[in-house]
Backbone bond lengths (Angstrom), bond angles and torsions (degrees), N, CA, C in turn:
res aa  C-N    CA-C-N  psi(-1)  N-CA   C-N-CA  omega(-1)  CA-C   N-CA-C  phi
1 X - - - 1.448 - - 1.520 107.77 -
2 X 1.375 111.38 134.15 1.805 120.53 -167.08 1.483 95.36 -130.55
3 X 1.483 136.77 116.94 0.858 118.97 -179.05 1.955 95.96 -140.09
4 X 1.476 102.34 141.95 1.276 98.03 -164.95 1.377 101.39 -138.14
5 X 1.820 133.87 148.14 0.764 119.60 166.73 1.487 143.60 -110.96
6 X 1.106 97.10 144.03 2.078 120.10 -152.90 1.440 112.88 -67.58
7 X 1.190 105.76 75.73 1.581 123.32 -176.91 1.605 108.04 -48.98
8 X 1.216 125.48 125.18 1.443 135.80 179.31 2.048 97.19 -61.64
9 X 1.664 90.61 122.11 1.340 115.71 -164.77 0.930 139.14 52.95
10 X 1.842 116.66 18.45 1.568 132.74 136.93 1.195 108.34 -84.57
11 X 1.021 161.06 100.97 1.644 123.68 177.30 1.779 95.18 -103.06
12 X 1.271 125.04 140.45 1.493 152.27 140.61 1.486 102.61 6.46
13 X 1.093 133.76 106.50 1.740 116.87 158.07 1.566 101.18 -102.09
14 X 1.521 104.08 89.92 1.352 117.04 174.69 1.887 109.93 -73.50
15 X 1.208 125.20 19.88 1.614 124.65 -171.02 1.861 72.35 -101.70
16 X 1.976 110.68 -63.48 1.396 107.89 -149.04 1.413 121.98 -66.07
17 X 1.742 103.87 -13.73 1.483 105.53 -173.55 1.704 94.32 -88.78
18 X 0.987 130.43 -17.68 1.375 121.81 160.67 1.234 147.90 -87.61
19 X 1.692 97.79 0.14 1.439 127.07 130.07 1.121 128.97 -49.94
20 X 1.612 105.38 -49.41 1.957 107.82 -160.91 1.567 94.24 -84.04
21 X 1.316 136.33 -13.68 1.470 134.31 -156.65 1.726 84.74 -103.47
22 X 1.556 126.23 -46.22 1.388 93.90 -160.64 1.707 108.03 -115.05
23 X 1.575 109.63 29.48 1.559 116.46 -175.21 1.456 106.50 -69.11
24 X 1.217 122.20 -19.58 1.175 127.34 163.25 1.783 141.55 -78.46
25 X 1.401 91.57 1.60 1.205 93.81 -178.18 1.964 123.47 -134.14
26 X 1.349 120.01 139.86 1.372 109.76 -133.49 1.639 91.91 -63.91
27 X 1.109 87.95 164.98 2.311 110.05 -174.37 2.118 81.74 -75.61
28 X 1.274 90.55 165.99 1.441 132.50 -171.29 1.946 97.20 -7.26
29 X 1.201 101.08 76.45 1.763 112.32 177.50 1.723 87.72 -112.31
30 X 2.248 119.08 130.98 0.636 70.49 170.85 1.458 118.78 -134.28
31 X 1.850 102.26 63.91 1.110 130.80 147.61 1.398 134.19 -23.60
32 X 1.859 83.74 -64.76 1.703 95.07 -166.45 1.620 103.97 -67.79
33 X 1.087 112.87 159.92 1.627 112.45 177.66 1.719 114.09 -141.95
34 X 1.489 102.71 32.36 1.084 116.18 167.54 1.838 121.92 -76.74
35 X 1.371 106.07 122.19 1.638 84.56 -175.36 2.206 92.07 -127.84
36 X 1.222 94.26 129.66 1.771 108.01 -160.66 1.843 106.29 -100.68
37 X 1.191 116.91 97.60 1.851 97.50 144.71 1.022 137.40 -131.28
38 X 1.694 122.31 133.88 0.945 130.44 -175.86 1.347 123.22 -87.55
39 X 1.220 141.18 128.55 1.841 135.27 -172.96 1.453 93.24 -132.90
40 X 1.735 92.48 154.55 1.826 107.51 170.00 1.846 94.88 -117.96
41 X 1.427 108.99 145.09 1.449 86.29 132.18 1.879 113.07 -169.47
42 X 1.028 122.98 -172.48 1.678 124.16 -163.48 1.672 87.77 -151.19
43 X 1.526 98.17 167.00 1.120 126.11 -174.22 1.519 119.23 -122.12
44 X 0.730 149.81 -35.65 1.848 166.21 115.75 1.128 84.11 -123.49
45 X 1.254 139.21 -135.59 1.300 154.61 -168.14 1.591 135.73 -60.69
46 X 1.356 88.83 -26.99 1.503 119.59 171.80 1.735 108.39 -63.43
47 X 1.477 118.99 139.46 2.033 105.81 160.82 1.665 68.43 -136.21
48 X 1.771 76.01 -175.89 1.392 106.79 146.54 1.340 154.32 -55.76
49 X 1.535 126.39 100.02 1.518 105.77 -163.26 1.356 110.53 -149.17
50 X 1.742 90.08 48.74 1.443 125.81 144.41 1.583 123.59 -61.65
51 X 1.451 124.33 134.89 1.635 110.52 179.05 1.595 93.21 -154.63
52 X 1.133 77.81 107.21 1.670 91.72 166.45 1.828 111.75 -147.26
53 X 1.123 85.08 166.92 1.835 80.37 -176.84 1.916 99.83 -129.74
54 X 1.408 119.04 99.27 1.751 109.64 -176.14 1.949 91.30 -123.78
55 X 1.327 89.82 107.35 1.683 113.64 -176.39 1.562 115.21 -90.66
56 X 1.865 118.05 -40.54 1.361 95.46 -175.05 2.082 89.82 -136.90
57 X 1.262 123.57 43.10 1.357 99.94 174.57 1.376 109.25 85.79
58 X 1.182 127.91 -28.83 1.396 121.43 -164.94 1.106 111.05 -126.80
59 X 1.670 127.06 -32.30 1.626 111.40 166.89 1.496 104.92 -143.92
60 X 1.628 95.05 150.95 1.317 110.37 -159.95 1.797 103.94 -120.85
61 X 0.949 140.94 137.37 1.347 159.08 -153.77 1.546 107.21 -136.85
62 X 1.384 135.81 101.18 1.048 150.03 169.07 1.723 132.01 -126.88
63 X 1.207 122.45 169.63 1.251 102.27 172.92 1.899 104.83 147.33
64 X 1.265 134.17 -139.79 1.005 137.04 164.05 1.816 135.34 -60.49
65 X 1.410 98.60 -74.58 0.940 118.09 163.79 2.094 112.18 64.68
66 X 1.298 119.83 17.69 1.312 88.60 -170.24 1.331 102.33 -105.55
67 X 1.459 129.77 73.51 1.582 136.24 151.34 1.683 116.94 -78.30
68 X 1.463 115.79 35.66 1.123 122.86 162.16 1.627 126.31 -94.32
69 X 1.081 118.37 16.13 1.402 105.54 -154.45 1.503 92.87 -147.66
70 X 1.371 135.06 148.17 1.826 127.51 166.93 1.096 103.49 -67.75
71 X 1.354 166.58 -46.41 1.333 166.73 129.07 1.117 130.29 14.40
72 X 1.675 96.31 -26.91 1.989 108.12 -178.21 1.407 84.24 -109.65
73 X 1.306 145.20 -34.10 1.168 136.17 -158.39 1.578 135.83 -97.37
74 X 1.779 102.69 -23.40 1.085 145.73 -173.44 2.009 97.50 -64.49
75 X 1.359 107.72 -143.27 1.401 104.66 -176.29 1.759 114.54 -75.91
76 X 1.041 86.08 121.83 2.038 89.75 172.43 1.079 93.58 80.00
77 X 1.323 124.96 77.04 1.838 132.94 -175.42 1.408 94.96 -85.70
78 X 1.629 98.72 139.20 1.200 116.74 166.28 1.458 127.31 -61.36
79 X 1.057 139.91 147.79 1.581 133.84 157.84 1.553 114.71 -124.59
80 X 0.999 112.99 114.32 1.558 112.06 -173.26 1.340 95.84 -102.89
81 X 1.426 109.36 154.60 1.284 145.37 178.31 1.697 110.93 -59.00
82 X 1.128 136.79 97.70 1.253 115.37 155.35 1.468 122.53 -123.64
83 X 1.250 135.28 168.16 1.196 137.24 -154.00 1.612 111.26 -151.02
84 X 1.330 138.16 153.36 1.219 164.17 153.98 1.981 111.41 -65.25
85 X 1.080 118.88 118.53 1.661 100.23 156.30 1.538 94.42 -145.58
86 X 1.180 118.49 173.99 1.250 139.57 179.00 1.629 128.92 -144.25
87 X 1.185 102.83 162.59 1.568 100.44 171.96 1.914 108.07 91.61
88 X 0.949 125.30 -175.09 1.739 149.77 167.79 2.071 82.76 -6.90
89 X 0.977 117.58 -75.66 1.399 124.35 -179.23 1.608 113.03 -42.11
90 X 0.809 117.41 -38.16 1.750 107.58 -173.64 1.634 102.85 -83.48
91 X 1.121 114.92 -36.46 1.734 124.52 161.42 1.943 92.66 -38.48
92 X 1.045 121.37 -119.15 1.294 129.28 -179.28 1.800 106.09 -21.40
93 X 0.926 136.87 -10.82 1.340 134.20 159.76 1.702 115.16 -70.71
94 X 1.516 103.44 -23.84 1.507 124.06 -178.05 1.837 104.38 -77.19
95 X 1.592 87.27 -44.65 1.336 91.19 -169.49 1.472 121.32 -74.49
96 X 1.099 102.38 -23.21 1.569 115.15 -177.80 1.841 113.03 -62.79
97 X 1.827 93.63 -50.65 1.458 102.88 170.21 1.598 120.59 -57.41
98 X 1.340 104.88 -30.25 1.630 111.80 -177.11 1.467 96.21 -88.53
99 X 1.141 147.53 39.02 1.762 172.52 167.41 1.263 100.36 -95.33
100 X 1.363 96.88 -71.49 2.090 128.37 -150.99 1.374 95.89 -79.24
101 X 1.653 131.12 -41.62 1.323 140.08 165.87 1.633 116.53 -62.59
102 X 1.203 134.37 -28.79 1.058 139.79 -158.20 1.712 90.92 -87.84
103 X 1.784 107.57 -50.06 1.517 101.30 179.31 1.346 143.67 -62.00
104 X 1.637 92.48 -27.34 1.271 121.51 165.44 1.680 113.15 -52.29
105 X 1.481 112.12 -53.05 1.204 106.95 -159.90 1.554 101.43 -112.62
106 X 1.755 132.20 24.15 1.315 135.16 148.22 2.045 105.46 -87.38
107 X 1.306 107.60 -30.34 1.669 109.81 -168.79 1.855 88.85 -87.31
108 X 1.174 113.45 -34.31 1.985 103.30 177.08 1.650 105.96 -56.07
109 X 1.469 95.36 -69.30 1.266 96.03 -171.01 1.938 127.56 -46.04
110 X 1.109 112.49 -4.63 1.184 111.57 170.06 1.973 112.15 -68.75
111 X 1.162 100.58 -164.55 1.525 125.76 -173.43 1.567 103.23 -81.70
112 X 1.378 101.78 -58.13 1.701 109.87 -173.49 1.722 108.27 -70.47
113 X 1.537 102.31 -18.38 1.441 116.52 -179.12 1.401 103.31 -68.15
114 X 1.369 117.17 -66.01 1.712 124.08 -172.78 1.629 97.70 -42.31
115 X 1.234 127.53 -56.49 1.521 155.81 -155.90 1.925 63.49 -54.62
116 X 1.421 98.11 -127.64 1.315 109.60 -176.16 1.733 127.37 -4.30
117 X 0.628 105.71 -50.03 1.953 117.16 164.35 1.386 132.42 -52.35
118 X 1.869 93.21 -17.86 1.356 105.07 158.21 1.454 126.83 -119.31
119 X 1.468 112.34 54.49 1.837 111.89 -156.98 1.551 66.94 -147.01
120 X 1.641 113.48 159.80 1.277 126.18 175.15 1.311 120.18 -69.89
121 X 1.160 151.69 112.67 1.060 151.72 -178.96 2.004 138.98 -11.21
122 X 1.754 63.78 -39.81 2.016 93.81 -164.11 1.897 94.90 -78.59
123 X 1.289 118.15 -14.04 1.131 129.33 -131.92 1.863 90.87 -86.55
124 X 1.496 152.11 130.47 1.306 142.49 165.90 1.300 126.15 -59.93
125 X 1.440 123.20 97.96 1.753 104.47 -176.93 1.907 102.80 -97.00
126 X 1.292 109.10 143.35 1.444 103.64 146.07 1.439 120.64 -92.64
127 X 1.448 96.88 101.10 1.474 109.93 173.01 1.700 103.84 -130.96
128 X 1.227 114.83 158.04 1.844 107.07 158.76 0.972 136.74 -28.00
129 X 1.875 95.97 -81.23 1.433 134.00 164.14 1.502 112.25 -71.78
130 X 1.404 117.23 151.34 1.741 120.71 156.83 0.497 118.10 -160.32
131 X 1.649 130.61 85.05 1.505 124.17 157.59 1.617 133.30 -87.63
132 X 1.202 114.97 149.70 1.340 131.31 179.30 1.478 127.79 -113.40
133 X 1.246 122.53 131.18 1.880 119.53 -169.46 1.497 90.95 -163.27
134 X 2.124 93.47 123.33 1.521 110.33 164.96 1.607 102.64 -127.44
135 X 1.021 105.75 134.09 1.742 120.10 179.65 1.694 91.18 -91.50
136 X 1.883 106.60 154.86 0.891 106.79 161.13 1.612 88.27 -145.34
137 X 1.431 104.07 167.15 1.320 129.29 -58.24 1.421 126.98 -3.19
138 X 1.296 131.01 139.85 1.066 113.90 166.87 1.843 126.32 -97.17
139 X 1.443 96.71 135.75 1.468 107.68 173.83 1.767 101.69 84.09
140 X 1.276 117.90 26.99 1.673 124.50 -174.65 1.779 87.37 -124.27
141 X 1.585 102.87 -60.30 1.952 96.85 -164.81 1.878 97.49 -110.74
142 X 1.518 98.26 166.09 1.008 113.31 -143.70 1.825 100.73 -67.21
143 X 1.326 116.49 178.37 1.827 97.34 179.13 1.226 114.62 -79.68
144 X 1.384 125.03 -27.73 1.437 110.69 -169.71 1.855 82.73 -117.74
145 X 1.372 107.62 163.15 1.514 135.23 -170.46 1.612 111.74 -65.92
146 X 1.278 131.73 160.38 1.083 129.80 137.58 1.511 139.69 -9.70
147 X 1.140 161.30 131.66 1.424 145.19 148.29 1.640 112.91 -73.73
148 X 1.491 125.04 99.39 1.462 108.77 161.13 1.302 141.22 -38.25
149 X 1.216 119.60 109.40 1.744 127.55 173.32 1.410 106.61 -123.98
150 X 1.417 97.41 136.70 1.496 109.20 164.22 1.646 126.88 -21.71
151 X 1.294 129.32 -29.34 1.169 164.31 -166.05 1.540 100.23 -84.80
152 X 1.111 108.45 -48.40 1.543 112.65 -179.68 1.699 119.72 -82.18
153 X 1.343 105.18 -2.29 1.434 107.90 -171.87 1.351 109.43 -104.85
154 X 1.729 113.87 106.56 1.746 104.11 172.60 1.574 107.45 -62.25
155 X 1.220 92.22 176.28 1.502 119.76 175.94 1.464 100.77 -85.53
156 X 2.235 99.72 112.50 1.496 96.73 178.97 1.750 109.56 -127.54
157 X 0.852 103.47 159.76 1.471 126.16 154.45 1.373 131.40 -84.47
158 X 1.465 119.11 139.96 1.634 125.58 -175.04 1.667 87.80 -66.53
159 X 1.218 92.29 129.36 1.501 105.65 163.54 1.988 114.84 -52.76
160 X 0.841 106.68 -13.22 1.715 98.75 -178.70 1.351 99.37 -94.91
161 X 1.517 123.54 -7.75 1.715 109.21 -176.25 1.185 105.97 -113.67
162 X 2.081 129.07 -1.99 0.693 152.11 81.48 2.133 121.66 36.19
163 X 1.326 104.57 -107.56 1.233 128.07 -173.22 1.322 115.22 -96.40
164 X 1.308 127.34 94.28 1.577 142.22 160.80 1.418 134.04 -2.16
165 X 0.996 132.27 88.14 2.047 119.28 -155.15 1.484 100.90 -79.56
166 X 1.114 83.90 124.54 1.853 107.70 -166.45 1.572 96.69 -58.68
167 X 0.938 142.05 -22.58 1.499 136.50 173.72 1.303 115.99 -66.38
């Protein structure tokens, strides 16, 4: 789940970033068992500009993060702060996203939602609200994502204790 927020007169092209994430990987294999969604959304003026990254229940990665833009990078580059935590906290990092997901997919499911859900993404509406959601695969997993629960999280290991150091 990628969820980003849809800055009034940027809006999100959640089809292309789910292009650029899976152009690399072969069409209808059905190996892969990756299932991808990306959503935008804003409030009148207000989005989201929350950034955290909580992948398996157990650690959560937050912090600055805005090396997206030439502006942060350009003269006198920014460096934002980001950080690692774990434990009881990265749980509620889940939950927070299943917040931001829940709104996404109570403001879709409306009338003006369907309306919008079928206009290109990239496209500027003046509306209040705007949310955006592309599943990938498409038309295989469901439109809106999973909800994280404890229940859903195997039992993992840090990938470095994990994978063998080739040295």
């Amino acid at each position: 789940r990628k969820l980003f927020g849809n800055i009034a007169g940027m809006p999100v092209n959640c089809d292309g970033v789910i292009k650029a994430l899976t152009s690399n990987l072969p069409q209808n294999d059905s190996t892969i068992k990756l299932h991808l969604w990306v959503g935008a959304w804003r409030k009148g003026l207000s989005w989201n500009h929350a950034k955290l990254i909580a992948v398996d229940g157990t650690y959560l990665h937050t912090g600055g993060h805005n090396l997206w833009d030439a502006h942060y990078l350009s003269n006198n580059p920014v460096h934002d702060l980001s950080f690692e935590l774990e434990g009881k906290v990265a749980r509620d990092g889940h939950r927070f996203a299943n917040q931001q997901w829940a709104f996404v997919e109570s403001k879709q499911s409306t009338c003006m939602g369907c309306v919008v859900d079928s206009m290109p993404d990239y496209l500027p509406l003046v509306l209040r609200t705007r949310v955006t959601v592309s599943e990938w695969p498409k038309d295989k997993v469901p439109v809106f994502p999973p909800q994280f629960t404890k229940r859903r999280v195997l039992k993992t290991e840090r990938l470095s204790t994990v994978v063998a150091d080739p040295e």
